[in-house]
C-alpha positions as CSV (number, residue, x, y, z in Angstrom):
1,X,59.1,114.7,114.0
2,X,61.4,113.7,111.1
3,X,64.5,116.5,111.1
4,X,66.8,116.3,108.3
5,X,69.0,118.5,109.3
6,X,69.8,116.8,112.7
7,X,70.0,114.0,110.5
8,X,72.6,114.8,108.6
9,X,74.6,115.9,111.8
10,X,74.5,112.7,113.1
11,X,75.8,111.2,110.2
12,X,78.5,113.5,110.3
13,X,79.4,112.5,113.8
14,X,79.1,108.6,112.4
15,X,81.5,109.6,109.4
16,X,83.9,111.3,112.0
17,X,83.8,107.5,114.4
18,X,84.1,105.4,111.7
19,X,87.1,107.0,109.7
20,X,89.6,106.5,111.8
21,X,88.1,102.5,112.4
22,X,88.0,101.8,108.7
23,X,91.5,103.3,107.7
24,X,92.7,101.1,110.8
25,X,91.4,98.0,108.8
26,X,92.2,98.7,105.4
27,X,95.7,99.2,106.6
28,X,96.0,96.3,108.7
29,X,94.7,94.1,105.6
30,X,97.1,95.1,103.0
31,X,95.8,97.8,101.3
32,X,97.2,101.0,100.4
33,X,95.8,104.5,98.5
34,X,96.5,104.9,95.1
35,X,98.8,108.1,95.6
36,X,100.9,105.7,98.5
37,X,100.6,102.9,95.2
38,X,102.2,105.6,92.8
39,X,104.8,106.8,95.0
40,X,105.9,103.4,95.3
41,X,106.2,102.8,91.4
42,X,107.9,105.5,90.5
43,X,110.8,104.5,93.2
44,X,111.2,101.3,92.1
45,X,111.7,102.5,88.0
46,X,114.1,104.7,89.3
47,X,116.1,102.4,91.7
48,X,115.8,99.9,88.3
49,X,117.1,102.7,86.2
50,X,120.1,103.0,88.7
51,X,121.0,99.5,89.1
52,X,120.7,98.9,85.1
53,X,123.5,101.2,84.7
C-alpha cells in the first residue's frame, strides 16, 4: 500500500545523497552562489577605490 509518509522519508534520504553530488558539480563547472558572487563585488569596488587614489 501507497505510504506517503515513508515516501517522503525517502526523498529526504535522496535529498541528503544528492546534495553533496550536485554542489560537487556546480563547483567544478564554474558556478558560484549569489552571496559568494556579492562578496566578490564588493572587494573588487573597494580594491578599485584604493588603487584610484
Amino acid at each position: 500500500m501507497f505510504n506517503p509518509l515513508k515516501m517522503a522519508g525517502d526523498l529526504k534520504n535522496v535529498e541528503k545523497m544528492l546534495k553533496p553530488a550536485l554542489e560537487e558539480f556546480m563547483k567544478d563547472s564554474g558556478f558560484i552562489k549569489k552571496s559568494e558572487l556579492e562578496k566578490l563585488e564588493k572587494r573588487i569596488i573597494e580594491l578599485e577605490k584604493i588603487i584610484n587614489k
